[in-house]
N, C-alpha and C positions, 0 to 999 in steps of 0.2 A: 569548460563548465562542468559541476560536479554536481548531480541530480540525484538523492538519496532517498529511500522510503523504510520508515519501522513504525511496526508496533510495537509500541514501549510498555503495552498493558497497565498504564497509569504513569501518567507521568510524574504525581508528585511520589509516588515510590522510588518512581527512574532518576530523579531530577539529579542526581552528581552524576549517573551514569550517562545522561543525556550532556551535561556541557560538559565531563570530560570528552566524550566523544564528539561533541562540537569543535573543540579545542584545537582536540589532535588530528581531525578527518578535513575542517574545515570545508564543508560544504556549501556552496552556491544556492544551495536549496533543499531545505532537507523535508517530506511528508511525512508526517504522524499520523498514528492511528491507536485508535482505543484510550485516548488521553483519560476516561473516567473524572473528569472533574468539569466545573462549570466555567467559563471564560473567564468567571471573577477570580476563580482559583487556581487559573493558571500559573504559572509562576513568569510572569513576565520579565522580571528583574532579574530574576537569573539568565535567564536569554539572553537579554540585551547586553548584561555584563560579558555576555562569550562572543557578542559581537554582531548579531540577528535581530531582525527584525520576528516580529510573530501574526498571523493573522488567524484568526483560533474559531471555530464553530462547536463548545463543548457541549457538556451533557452531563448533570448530574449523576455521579454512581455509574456510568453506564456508556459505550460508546463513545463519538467526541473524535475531531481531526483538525488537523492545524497547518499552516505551512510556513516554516521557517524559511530567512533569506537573509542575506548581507544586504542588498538591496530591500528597500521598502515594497512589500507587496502591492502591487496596485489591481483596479477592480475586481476588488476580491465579490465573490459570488457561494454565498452559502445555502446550502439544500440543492436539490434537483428543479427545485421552484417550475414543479408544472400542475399545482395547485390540489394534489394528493394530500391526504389529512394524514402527515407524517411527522412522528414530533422524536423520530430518529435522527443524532444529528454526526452522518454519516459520507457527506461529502462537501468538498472546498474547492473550491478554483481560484487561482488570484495571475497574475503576469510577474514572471521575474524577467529581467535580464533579454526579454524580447520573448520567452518562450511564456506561453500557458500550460501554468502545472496544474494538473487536479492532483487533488491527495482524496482519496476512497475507502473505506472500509464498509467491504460487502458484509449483510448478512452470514451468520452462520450456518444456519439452517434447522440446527440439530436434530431432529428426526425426520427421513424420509416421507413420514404420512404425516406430517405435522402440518398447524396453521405456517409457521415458521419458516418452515420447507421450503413452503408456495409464496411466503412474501420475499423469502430469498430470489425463486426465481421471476416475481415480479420486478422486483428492485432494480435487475438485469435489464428488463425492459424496459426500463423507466430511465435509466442512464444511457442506453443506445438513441433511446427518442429524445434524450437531451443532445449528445453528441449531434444527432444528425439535423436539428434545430437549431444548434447555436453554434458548430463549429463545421467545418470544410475540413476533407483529408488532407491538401495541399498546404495547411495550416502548422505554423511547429505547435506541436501540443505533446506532452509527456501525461503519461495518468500513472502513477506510483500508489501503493496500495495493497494492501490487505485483503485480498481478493477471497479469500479463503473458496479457491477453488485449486486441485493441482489438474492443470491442464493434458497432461498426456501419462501413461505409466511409465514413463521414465523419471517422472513424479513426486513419486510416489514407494518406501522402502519395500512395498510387497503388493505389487498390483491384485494378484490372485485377492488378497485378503482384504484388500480398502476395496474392490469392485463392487459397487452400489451400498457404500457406506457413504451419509454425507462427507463431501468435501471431494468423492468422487466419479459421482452418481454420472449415467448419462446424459440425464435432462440438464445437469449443472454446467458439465463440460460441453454441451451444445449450447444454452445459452449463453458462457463465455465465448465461446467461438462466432458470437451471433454480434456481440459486444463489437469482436476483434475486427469482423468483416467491416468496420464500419473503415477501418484501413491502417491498423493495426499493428505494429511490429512487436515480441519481444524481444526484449533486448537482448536480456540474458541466452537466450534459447536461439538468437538470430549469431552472437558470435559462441557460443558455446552446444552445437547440433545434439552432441552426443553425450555430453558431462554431465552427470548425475550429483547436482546439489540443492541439498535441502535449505526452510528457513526457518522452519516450525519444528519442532519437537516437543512432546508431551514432558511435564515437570514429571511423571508419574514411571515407574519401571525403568527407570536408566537410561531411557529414548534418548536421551544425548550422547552420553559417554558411547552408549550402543550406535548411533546415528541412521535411531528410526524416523528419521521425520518426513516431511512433505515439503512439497517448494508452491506454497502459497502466496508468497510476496512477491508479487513483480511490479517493473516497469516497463510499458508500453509505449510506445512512441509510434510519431508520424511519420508518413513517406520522408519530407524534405529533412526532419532527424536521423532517419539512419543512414544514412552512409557518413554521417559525421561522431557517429558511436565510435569509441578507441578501444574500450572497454566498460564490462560490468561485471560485477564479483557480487557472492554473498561473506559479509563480514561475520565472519561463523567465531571468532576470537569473541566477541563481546557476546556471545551466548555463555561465555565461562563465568566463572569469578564467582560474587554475591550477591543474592538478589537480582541474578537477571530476569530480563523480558523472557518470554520463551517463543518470543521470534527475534531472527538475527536479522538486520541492516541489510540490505541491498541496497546497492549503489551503482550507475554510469560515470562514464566521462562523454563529456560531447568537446570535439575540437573545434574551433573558434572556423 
């Protein structure tokens, strides 16, 4: 089973870049993030024509996540629904294939002292107390996403210089890790200890061709998932070309 997560930074920009990459990658499940448009204007039809089902929680202009499937998503579950007046529509659950995917896209944060900041690292809170409310770690559960946090400075292309810049503040990386405890593996980081790969890079100063970026995008998974992990890669090829996302595809494999 092949479990994918990107932000496409709008999908109706992405939308050839998205089903050729459907096409060719074929994935069992793929998570969006930052779709910017509204459910209405999703591009359903092109989906289906690449062969996926869609189950979509958009967002006007702004935010928005979805989760594609070859299989029909079933009890899909949109928002954190713990009764927060939040009209961010910034996380999706649905069952494929026997596993429960979240797809996520955390807050940004953008300034340290900001309101922003602090709803970032509310959000955190607010997805640990759903985890530990609606699901068991014993449970297969994947959470793929747009975490826009880098967990450790291996990270990160220059720890010295991102240290206590949002995206890798101590309070952020603590309340990720706070998330994680709830029983948490990553994937990427669980078969790759030591490899330094990014999945964000800035459109701005050559951050790509340079390969200054951040490994913000991950997948997470449950106890009974990992050990069934084969692999997980960052698809860094579809950050080229024209028009891309300026985050690249992460992807698993889980063995039957």
């Amino acid at each position: 089973m092949r479990i994918a997560t990107w932000n496409v930074n709008s999908v109706r920009a992405r939308q050839q870049r998205l089903v050729d990459w459907l096409k060719k990658h074929q994935p069992d499940a793929l998570c969006l993030q930052e779709l910017k448009c509204t459910d209405a204007d999703f591009p359903f039809d092109a989906v289906k024509e690449a062969g996926y089902f869609a189950a979509v929680h958009g967002q006007k202009t702004y935010n928005g996540v979805a989760i594609l499937a070859k299989q029909e998503p079933t009890d899909v579950v949109r928002g954190l629904s713990d009764g927060v007046d939040d009209t961010h529509a910034r996380f999706i659950a649905a069952t494929v294939g026997g596993v429960r995917v979240v797809s996520a896209y955390a807050p940004n944060g953008q300034q340290v002292d900001s309101d922003a900041y602090v709803y970032k690292l509310e959000w955190f809170h607010r997805l640990k107390r759903y985890l530990e409310t609606r699901h068991k770690p014993d449970e297969p559960l994947v959470l793929g996403g747009d975490w826009n946090i880098a967990p450790d400075p291996i990270d990160v292309y220059d720890p010295a210089q991102w240290e206590g810049q949002t995206l890798f503040t101590l309070r952020e990386r603590d309340v990720l890790q706070q998330v994680r405890a709830f029983g948490l593996t990553d994937a990427f980081r669980h078969l790759h200890p030591t490899e330094q790969k990014f999945s964000w890079w800035d459109y701005r100063m050559l951050a790509f061709p340079k390969n200054l970026g951040v490994r913000i995008d991950h997948l997470y998974l449950t106890a009974p998932l990992v050990p069934r992990v084969t692999a997980c890669d960052v698809d860094r090829e579809e950050r080229k070309g024209k028009l891309p996302s300026d985050h690249a595809p992460v992807w698993l494999e889980l063995k039957d």
